[in-house]
N, CA, C and O atoms as a CHARMM CRD file, in Angstrom:
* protein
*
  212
    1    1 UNK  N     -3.32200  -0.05500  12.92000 PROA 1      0.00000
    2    1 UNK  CA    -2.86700  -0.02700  11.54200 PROA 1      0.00000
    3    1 UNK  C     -2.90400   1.40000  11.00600 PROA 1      0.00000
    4    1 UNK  O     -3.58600   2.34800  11.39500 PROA 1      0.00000
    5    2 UNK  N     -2.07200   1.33400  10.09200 PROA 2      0.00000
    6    2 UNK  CA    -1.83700   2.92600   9.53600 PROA 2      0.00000
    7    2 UNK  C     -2.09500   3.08300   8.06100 PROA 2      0.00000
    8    2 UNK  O     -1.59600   2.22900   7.32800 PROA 2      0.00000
    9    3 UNK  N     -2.89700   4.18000   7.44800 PROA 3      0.00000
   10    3 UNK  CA    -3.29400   4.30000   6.08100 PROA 3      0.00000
   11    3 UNK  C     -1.73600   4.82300   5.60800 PROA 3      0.00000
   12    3 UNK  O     -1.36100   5.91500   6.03500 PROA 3      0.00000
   13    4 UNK  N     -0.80800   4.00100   4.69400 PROA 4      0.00000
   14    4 UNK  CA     0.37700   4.70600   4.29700 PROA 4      0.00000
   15    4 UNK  C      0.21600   5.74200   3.01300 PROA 4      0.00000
   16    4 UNK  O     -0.99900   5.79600   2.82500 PROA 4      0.00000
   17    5 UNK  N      0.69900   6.36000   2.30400 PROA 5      0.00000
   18    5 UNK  CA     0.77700   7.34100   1.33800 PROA 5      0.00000
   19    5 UNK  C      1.35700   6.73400   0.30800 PROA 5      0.00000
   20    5 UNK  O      2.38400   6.05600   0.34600 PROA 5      0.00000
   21    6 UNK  N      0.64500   7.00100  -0.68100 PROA 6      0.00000
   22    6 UNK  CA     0.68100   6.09100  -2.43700 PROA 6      0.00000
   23    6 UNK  C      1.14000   6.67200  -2.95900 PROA 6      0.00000
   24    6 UNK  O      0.53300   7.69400  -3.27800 PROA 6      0.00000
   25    7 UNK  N      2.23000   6.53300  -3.34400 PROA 7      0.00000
   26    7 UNK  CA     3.59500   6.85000  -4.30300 PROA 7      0.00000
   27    7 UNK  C      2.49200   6.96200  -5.87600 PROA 7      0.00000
   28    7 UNK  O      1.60500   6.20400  -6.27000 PROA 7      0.00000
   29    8 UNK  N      2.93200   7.98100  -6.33900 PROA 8      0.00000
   30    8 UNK  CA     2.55500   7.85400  -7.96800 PROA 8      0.00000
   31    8 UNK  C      3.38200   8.27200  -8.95100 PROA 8      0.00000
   32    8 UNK  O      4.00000   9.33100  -8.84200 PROA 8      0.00000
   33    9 UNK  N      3.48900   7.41400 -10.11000 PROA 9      0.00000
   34    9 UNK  CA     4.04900   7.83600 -11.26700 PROA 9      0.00000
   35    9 UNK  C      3.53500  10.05400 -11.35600 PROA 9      0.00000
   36    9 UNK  O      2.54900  10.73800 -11.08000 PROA 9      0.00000
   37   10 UNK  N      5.27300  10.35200 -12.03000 PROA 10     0.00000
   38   10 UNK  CA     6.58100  10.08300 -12.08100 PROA 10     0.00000
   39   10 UNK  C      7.06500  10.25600 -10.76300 PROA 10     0.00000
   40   10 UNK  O      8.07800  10.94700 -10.87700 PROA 10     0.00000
   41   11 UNK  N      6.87800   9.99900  -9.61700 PROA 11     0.00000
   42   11 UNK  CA     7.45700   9.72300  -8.20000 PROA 11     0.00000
   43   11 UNK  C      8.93000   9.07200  -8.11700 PROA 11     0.00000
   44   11 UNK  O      8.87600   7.84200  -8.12000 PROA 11     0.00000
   45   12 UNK  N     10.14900   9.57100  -8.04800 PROA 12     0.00000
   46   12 UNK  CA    11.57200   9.00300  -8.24100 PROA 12     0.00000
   47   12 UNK  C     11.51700   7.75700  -7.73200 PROA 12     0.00000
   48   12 UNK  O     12.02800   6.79400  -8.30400 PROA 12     0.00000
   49   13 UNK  N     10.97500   7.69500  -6.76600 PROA 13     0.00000
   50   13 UNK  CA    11.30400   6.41000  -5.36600 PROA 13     0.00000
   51   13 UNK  C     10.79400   5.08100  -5.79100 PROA 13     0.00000
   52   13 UNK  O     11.08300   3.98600  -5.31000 PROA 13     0.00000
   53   14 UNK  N      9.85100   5.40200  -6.93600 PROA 14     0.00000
   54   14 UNK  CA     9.03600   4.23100  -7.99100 PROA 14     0.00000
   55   14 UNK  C     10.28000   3.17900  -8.68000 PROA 14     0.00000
   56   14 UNK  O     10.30800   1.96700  -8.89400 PROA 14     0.00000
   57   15 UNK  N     11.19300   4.21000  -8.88500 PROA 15     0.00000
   58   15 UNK  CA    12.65000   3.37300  -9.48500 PROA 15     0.00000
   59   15 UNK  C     13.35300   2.80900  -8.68600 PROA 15     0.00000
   60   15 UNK  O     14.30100   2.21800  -9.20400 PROA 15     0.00000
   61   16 UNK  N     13.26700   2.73800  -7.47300 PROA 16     0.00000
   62   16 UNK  CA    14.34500   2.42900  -6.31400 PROA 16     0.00000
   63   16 UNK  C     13.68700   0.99600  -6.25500 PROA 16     0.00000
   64   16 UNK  O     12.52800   0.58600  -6.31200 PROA 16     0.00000
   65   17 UNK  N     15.31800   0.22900  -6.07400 PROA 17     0.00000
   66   17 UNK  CA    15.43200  -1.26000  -5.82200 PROA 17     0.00000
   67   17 UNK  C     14.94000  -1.41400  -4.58600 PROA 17     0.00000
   68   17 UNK  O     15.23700  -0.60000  -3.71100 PROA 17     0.00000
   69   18 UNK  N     14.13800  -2.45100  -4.33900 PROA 18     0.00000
   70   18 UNK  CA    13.94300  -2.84700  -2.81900 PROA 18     0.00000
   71   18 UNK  C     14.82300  -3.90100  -2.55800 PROA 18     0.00000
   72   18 UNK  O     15.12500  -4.82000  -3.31900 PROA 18     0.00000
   73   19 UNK  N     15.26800  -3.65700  -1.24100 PROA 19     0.00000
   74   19 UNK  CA    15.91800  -5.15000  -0.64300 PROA 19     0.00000
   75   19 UNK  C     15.59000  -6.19600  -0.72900 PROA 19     0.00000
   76   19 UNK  O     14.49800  -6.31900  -1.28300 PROA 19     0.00000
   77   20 UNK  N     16.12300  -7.20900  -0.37300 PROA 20     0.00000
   78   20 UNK  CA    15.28800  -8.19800  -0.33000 PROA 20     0.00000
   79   20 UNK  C     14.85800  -9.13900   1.04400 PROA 20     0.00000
   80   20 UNK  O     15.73700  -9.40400   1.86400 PROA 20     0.00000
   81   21 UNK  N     13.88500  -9.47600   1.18200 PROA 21     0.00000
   82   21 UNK  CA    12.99200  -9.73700   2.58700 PROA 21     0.00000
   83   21 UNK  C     13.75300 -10.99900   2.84400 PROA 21     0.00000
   84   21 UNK  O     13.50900 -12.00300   2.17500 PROA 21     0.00000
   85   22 UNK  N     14.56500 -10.99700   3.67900 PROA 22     0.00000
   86   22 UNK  CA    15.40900 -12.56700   4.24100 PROA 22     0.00000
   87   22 UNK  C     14.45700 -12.96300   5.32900 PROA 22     0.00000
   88   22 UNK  O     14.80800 -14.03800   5.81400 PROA 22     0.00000
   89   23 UNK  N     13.83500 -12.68200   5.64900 PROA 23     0.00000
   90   23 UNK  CA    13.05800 -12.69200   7.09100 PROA 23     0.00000
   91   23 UNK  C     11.64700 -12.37100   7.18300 PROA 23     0.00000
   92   23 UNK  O     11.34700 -11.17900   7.25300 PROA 23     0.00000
   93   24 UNK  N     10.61000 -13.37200   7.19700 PROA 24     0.00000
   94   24 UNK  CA     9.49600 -12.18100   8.10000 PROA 24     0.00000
   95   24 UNK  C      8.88800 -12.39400   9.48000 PROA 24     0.00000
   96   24 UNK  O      8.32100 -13.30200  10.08700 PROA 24     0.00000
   97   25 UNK  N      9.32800 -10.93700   9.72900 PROA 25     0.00000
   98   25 UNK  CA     9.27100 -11.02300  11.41100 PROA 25     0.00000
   99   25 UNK  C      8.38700 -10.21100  11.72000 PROA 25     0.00000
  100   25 UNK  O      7.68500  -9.98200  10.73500 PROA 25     0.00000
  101   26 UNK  N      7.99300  -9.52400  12.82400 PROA 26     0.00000
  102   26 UNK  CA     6.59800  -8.86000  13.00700 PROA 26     0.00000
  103   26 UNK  C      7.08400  -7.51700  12.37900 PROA 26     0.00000
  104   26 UNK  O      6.25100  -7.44400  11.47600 PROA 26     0.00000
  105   27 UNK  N      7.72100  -6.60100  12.26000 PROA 27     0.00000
  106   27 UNK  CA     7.88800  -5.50200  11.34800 PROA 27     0.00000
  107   27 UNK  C      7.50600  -5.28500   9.98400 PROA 27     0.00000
  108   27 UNK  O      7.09000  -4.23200   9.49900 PROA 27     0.00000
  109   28 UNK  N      7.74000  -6.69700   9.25300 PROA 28     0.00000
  110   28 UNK  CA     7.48000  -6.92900   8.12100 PROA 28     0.00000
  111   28 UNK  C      5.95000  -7.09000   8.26700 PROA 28     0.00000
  112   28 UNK  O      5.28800  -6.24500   7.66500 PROA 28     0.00000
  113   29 UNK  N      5.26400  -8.04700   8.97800 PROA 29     0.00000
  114   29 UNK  CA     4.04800  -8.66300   8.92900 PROA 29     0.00000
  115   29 UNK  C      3.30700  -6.95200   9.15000 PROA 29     0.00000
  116   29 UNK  O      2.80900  -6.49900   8.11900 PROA 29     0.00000
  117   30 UNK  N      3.25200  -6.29200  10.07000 PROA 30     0.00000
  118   30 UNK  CA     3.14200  -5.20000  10.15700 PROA 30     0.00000
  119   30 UNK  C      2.78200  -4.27100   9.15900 PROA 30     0.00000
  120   30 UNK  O      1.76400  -3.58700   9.06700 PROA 30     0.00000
  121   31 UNK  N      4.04300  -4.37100   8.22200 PROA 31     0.00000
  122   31 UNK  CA     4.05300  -3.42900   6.94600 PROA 31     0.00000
  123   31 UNK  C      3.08500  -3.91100   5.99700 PROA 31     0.00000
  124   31 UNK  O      2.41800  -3.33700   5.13600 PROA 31     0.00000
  125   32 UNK  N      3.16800  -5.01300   6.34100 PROA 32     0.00000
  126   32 UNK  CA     1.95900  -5.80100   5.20700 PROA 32     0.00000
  127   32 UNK  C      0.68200  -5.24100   5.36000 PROA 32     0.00000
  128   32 UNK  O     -0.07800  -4.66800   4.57900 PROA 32     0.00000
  129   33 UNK  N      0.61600  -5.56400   6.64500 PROA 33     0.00000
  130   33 UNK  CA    -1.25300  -5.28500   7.44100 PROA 33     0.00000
  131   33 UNK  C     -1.39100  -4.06600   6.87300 PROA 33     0.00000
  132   33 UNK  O     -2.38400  -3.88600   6.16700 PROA 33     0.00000
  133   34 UNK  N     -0.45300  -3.00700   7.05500 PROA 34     0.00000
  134   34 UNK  CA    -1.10300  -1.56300   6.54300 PROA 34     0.00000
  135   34 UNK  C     -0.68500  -1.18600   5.04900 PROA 34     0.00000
  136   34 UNK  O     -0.84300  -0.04200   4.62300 PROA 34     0.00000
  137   35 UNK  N     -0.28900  -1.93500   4.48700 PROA 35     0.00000
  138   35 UNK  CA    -0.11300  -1.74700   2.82700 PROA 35     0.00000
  139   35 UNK  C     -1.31000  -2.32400   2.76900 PROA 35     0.00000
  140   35 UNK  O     -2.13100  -1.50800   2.34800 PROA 35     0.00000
  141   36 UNK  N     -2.00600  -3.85700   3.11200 PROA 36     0.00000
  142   36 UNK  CA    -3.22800  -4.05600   3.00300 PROA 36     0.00000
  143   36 UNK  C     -4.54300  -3.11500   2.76400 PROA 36     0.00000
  144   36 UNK  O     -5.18100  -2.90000   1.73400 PROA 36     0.00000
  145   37 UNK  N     -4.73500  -2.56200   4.30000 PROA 37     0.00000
  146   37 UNK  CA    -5.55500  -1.13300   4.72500 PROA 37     0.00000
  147   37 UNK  C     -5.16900   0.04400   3.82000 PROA 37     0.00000
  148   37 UNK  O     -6.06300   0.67400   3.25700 PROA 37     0.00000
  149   38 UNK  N     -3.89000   0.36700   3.65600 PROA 38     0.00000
  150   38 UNK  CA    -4.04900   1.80900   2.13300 PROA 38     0.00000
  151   38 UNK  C     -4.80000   1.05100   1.25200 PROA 38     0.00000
  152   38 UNK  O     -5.80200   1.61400   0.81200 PROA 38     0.00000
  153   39 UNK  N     -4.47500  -0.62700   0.69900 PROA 39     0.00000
  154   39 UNK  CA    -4.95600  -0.68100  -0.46500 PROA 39     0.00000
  155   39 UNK  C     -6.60100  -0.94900  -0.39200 PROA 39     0.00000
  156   39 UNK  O     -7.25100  -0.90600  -1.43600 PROA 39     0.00000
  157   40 UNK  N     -7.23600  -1.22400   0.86700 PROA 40     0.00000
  158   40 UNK  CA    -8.97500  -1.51300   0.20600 PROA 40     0.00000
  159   40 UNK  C     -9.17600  -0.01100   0.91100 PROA 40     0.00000
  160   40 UNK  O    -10.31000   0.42800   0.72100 PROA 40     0.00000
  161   41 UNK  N     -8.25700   0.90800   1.72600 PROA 41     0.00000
  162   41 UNK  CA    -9.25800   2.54500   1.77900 PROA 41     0.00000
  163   41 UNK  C     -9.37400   2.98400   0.33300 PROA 41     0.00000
  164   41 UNK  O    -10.36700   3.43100  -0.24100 PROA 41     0.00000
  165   42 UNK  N     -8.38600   2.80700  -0.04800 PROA 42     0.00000
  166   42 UNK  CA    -7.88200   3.72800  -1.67000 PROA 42     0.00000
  167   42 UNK  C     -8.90100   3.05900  -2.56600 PROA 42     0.00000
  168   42 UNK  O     -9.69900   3.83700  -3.08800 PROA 42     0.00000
  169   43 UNK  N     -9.07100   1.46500  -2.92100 PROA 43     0.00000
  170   43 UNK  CA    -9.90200   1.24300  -3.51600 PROA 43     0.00000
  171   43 UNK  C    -11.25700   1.58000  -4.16300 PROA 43     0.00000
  172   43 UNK  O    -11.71600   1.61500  -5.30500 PROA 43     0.00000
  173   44 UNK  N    -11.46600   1.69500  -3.55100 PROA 44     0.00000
  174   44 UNK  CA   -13.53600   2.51500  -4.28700 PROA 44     0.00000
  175   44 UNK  C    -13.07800   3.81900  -4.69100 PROA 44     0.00000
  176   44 UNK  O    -13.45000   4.14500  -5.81800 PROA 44     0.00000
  177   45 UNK  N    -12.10400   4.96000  -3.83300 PROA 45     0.00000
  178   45 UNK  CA   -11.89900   6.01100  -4.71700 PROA 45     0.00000
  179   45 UNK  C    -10.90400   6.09400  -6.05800 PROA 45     0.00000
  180   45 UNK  O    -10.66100   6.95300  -6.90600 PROA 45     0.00000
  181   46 UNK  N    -10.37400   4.45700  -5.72900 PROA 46     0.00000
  182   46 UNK  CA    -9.36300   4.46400  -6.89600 PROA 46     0.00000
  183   46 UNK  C    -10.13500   4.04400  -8.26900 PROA 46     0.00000
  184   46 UNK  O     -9.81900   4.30600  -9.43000 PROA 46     0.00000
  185   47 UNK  N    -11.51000   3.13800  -7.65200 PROA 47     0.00000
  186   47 UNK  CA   -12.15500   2.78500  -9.21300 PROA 47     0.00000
  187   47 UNK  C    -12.95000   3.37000  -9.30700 PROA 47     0.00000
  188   47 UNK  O    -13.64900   3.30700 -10.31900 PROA 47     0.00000
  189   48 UNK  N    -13.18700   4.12600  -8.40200 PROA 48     0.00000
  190   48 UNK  CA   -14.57000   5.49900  -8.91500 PROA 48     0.00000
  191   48 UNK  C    -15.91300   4.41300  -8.79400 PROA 48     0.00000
  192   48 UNK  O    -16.84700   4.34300  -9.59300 PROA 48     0.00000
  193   49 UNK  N    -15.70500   3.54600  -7.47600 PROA 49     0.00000
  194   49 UNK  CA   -17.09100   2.91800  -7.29400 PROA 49     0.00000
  195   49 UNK  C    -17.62400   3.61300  -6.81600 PROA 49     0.00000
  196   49 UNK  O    -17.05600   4.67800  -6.57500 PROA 49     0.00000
  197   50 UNK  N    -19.03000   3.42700  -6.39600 PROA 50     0.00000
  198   50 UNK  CA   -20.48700   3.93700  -5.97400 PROA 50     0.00000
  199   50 UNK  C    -21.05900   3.23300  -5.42800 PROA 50     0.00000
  200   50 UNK  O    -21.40900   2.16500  -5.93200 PROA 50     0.00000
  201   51 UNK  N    -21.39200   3.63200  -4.04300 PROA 51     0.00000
  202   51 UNK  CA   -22.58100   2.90200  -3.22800 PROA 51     0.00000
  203   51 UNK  C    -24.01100   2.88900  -3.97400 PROA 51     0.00000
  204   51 UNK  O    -24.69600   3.90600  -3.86200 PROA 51     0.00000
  205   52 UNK  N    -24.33000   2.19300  -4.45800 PROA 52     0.00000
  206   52 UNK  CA   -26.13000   2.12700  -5.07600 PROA 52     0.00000
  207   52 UNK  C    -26.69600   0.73600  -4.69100 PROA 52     0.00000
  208   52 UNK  O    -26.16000  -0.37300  -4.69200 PROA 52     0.00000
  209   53 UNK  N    -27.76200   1.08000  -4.40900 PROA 53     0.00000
  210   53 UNK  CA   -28.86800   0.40800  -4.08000 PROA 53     0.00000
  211   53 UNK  C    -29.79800   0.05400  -4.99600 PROA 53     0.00000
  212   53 UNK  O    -30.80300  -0.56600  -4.64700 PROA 53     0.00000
């Protein structure tokens, strides 16, 4: 799996229509798994959590 790169506001590509998914086949399932993995790496630095004990 691959950590992908998080688009952020004002990022142009934020406006772009996506297709639409007629199919899911392992490419798709794929894309999922690692949109998954960016989203819980990014997480804790995205909410500014803290490991405490």
């Amino acid at each position: 799996m691959a950590v992908l790169t998080i688009l952020k506001y004002p990022d142009e590509r934020l406006e772009t229509k996506a297709a639409p998914v007629l199919r899911v086949d392992d490419r798709i399932q794929h894309l999922a798994h690692d949109m998954a993995q960016t989203m819980y790496s990014a997480l804790p630095a995205a909410l500014g959590w803290r490991h405490r004990k």
